[in-house]
PQR file of N, CA, C, O and H, with PARSE charges and radii, in Angstrom:
ATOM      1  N   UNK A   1     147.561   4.084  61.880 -0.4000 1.5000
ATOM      2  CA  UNK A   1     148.827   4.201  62.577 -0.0000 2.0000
ATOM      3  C   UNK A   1     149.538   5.454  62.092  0.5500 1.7000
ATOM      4  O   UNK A   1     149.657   5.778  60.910 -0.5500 1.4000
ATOM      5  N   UNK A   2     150.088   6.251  63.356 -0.4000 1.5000
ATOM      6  CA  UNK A   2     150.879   7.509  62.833 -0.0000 2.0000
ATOM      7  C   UNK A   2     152.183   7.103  62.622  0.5500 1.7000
ATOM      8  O   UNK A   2     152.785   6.692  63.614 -0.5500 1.4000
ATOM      9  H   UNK A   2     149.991   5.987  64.316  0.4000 1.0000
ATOM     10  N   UNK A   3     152.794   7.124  61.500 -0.4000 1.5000
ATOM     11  CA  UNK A   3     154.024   7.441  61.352 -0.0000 2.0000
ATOM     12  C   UNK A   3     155.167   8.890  61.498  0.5500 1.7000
ATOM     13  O   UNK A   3     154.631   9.994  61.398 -0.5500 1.4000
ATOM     14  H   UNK A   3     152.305   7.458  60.694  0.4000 1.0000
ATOM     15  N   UNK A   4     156.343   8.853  61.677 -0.4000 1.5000
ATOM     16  CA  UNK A   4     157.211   9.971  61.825 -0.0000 2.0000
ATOM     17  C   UNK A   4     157.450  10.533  60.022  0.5500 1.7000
ATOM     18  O   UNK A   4     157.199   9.855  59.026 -0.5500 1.4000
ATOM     19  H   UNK A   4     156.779   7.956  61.759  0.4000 1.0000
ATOM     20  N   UNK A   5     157.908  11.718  60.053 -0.4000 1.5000
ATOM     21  CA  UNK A   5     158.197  12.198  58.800 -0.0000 2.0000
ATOM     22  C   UNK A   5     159.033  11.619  57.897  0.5500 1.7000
ATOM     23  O   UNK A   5     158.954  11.653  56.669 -0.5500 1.4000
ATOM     24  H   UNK A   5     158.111  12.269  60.862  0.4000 1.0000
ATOM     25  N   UNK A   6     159.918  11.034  58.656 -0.4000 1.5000
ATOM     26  CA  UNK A   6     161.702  10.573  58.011 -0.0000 2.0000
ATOM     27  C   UNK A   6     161.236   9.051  57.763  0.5500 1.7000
ATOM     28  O   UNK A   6     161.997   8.338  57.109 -0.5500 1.4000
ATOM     29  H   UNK A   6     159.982  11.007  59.654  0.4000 1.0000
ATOM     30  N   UNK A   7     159.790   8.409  58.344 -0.4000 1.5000
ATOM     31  CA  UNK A   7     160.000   7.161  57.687 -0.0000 2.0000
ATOM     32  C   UNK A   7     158.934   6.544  56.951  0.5500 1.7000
ATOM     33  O   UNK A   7     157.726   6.580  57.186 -0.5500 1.4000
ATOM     34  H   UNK A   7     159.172   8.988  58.875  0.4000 1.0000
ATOM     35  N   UNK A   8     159.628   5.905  55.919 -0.4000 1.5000
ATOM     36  CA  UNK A   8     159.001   5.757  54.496 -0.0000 2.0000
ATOM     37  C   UNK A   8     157.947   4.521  55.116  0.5500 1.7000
ATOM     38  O   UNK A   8     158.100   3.792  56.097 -0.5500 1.4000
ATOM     39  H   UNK A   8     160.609   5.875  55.728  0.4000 1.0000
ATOM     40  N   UNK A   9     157.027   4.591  54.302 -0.4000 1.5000
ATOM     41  CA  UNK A   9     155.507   3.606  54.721 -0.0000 2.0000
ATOM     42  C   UNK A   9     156.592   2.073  53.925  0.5500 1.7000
ATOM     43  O   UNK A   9     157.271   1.938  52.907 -0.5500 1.4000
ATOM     44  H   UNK A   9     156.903   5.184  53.506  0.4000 1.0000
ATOM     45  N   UNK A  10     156.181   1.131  55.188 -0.4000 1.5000
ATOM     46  CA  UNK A  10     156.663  -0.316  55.151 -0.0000 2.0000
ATOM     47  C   UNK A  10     157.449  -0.414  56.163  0.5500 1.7000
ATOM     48  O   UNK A  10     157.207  -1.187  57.089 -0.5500 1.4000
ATOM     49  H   UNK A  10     155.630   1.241  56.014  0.4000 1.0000
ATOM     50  N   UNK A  11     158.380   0.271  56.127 -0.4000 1.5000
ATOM     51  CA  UNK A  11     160.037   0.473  56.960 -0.0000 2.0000
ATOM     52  C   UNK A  11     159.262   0.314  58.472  0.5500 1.7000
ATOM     53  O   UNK A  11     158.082   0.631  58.615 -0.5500 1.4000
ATOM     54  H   UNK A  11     158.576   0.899  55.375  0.4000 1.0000
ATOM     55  N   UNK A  12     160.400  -0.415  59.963 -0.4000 1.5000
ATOM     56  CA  UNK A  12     160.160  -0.355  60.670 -0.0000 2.0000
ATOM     57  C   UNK A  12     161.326  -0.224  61.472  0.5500 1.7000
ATOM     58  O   UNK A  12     162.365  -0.181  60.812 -0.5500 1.4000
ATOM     59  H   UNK A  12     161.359  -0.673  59.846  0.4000 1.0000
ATOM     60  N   UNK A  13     161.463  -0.144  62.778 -0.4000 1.5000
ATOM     61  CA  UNK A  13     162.441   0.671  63.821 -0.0000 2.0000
ATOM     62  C   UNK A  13     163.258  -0.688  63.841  0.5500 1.7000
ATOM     63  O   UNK A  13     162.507  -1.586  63.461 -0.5500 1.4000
ATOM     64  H   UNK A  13     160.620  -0.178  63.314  0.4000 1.0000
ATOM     65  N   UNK A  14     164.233  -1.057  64.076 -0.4000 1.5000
ATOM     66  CA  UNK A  14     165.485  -2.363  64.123 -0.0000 2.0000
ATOM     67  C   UNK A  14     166.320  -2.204  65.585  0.5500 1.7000
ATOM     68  O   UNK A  14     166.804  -3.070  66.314 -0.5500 1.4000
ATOM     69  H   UNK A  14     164.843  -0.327  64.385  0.4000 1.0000
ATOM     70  N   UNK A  15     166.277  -0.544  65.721 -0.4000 1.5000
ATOM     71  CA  UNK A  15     167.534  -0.369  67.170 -0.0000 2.0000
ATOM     72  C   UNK A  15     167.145   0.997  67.339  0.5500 1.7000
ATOM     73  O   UNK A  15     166.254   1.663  66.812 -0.5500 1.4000
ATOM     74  H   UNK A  15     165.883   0.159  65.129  0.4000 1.0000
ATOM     75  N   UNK A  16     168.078   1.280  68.253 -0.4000 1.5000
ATOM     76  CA  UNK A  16     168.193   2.889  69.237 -0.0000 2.0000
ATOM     77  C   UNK A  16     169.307   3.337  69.080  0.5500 1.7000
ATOM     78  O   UNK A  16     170.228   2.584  68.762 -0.5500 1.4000
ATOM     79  H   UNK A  16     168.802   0.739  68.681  0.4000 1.0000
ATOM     80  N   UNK A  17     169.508   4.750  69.276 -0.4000 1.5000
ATOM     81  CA  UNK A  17     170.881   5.213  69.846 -0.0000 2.0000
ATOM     82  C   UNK A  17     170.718   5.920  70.686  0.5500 1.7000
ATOM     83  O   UNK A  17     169.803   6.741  70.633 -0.5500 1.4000
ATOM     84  H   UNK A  17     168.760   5.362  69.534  0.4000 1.0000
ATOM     85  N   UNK A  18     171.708   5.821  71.936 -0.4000 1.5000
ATOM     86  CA  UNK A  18     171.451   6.140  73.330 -0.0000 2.0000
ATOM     87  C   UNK A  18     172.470   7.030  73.090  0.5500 1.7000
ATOM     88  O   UNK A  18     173.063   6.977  72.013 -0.5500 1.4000
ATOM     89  H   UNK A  18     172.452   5.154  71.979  0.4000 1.0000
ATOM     90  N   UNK A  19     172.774   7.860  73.949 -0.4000 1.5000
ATOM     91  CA  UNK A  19     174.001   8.446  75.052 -0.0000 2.0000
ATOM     92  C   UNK A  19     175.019   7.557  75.624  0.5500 1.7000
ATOM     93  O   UNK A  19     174.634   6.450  76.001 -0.5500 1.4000
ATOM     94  H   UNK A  19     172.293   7.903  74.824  0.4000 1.0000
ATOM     95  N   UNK A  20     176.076   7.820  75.730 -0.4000 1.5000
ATOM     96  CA  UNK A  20     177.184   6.478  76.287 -0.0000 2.0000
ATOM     97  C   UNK A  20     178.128   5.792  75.172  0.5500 1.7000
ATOM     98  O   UNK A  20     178.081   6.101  73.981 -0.5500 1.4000
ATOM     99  H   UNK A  20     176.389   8.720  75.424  0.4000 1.0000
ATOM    100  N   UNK A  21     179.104   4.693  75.785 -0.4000 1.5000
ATOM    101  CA  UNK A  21     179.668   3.764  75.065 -0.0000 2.0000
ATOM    102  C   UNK A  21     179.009   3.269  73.998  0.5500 1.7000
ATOM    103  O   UNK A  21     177.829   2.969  74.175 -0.5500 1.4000
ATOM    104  H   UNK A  21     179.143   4.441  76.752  0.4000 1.0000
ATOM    105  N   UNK A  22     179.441   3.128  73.039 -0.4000 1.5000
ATOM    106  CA  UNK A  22     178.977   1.932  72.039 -0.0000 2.0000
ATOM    107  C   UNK A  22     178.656   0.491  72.312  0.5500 1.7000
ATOM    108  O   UNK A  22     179.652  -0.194  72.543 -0.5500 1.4000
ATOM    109  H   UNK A  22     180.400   3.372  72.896  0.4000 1.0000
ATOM    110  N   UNK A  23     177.480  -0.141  72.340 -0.4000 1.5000
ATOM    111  CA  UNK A  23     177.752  -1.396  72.489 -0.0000 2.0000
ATOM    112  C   UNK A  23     176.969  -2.374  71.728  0.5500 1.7000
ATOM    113  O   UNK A  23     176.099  -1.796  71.076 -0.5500 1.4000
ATOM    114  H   UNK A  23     176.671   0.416  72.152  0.4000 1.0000
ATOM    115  N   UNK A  24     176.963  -3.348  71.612 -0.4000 1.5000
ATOM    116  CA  UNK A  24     175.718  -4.140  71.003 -0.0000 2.0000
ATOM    117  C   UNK A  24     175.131  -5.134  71.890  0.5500 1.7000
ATOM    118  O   UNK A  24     175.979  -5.767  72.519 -0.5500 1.4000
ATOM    119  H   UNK A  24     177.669  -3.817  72.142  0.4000 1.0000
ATOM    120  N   UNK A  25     173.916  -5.452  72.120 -0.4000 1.5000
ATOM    121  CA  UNK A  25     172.939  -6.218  72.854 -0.0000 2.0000
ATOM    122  C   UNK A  25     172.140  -7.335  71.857  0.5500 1.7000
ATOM    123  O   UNK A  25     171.615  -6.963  70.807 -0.5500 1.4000
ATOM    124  H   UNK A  25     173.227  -4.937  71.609  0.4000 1.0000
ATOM    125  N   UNK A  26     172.111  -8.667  72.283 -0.4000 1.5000
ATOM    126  CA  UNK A  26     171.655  -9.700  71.965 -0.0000 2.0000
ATOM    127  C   UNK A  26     170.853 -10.253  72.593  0.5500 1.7000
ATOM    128  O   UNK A  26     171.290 -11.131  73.337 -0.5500 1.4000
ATOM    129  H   UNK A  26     172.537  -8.969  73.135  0.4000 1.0000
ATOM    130  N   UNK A  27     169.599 -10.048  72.586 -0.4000 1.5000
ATOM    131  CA  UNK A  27     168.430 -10.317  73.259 -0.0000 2.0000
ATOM    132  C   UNK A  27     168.623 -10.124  74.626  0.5500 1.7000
ATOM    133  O   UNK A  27     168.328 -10.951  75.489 -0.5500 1.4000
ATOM    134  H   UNK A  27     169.244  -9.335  71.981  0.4000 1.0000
ATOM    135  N   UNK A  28     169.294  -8.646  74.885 -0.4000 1.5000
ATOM    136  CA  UNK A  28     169.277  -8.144  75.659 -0.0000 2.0000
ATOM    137  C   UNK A  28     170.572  -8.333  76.927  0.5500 1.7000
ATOM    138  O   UNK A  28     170.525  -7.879  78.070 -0.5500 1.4000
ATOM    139  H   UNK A  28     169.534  -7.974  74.184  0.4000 1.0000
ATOM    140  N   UNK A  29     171.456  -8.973  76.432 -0.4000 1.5000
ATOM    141  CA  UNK A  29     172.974  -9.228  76.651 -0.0000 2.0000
ATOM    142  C   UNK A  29     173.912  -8.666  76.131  0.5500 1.7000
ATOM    143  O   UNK A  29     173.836  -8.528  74.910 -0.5500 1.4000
ATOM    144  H   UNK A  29     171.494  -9.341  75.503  0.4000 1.0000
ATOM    145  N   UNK A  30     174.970  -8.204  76.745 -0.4000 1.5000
ATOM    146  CA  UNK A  30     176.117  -7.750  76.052 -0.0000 2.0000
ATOM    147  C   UNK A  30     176.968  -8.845  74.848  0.5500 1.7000
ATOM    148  O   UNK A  30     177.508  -9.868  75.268 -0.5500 1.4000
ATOM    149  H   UNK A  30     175.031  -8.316  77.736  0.4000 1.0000
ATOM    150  N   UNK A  31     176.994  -8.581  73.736 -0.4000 1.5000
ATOM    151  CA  UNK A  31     177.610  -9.257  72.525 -0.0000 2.0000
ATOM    152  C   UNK A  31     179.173  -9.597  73.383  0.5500 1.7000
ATOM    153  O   UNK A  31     179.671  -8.621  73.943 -0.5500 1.4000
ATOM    154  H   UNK A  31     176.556  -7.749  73.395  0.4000 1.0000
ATOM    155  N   UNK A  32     179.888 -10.867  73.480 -0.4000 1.5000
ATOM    156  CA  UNK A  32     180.817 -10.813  74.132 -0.0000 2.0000
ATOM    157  C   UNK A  32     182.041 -11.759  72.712  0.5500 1.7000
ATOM    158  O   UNK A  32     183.174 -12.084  73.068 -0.5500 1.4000
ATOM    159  H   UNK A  32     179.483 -11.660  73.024  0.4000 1.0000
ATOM    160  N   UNK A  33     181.610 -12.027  71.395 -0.4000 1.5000
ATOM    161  CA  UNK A  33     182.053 -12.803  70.445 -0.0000 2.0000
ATOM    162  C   UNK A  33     182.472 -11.276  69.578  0.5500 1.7000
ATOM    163  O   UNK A  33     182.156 -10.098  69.744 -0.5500 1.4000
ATOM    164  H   UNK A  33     180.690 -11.764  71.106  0.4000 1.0000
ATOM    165  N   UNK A  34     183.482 -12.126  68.438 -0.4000 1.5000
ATOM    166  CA  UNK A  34     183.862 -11.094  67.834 -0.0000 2.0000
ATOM    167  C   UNK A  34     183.237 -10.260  67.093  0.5500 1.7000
ATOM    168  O   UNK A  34     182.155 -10.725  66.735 -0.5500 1.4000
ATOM    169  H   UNK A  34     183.739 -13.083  68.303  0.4000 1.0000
ATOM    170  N   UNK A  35     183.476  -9.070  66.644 -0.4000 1.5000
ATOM    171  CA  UNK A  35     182.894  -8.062  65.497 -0.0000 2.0000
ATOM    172  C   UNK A  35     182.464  -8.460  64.360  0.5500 1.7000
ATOM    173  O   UNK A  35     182.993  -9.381  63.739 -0.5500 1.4000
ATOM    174  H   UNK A  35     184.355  -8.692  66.935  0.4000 1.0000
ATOM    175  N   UNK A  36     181.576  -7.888  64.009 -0.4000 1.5000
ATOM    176  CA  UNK A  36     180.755  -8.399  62.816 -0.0000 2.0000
ATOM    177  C   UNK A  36     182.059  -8.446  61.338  0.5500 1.7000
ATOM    178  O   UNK A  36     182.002  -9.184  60.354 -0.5500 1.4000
ATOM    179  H   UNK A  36     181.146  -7.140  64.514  0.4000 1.0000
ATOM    180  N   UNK A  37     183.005  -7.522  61.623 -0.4000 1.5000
ATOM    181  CA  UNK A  37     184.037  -7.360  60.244 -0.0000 2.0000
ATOM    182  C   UNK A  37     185.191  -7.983  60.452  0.5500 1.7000
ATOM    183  O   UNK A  37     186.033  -8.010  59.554 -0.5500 1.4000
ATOM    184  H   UNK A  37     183.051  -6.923  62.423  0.4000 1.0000
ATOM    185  N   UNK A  38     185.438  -8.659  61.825 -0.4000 1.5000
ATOM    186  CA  UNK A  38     186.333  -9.948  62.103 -0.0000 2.0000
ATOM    187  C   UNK A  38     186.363 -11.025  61.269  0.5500 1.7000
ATOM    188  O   UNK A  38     187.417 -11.600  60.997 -0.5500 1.4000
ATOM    189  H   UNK A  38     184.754  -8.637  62.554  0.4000 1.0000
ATOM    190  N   UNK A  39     184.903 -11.471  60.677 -0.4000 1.5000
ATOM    191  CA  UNK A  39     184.332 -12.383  59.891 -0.0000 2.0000
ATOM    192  C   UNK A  39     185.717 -12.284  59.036  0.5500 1.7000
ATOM    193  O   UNK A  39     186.563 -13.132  59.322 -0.5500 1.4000
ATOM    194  H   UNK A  39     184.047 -11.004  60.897  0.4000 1.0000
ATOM    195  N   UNK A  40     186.057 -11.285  57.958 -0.4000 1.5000
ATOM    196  CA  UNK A  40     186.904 -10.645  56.797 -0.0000 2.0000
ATOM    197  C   UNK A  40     188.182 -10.970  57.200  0.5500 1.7000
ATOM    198  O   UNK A  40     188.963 -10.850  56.256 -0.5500 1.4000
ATOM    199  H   UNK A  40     185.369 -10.597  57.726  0.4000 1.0000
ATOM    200  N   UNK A  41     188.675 -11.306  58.148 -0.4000 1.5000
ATOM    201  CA  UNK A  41     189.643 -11.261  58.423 -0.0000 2.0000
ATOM    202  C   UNK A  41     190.674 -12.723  58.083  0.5500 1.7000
ATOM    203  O   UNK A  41     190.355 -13.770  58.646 -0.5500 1.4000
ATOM    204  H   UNK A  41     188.041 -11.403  58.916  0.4000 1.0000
ATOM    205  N   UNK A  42     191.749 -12.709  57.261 -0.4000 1.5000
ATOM    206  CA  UNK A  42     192.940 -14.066  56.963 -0.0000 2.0000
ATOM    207  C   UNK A  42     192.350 -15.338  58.120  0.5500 1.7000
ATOM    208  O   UNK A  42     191.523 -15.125  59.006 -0.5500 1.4000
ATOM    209  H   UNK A  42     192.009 -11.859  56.804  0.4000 1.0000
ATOM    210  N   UNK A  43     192.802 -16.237  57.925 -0.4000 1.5000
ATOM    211  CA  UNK A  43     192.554 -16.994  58.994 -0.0000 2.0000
ATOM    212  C   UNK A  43     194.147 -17.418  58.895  0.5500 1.7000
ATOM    213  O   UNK A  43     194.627 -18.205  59.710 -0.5500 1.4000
ATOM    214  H   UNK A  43     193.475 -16.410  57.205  0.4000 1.0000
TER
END
């Protein structure tokens, strides 16, 4: 298997970055629940 220069032997690809808005996808859905750093937040 060929690997790219920048990645270290084990390591594998997790996501993309496109062109456009920011968004996050959940098995292929738009994430519509809060932000991952909402968690942190007072209740």
């Amino acid at each position: 298997m060929r690997r790219s220069p920048g990645r270290p032997a084990g390591w594998r690809v997790i996501g993309r970055v496109l062109d456009g808005p920011a968004r996050v996808l959940v098995d292929g859905v738009e994430w519509r629940g809060y932000a991952g750093w909402q968690a942190f937040n007072s209740r």
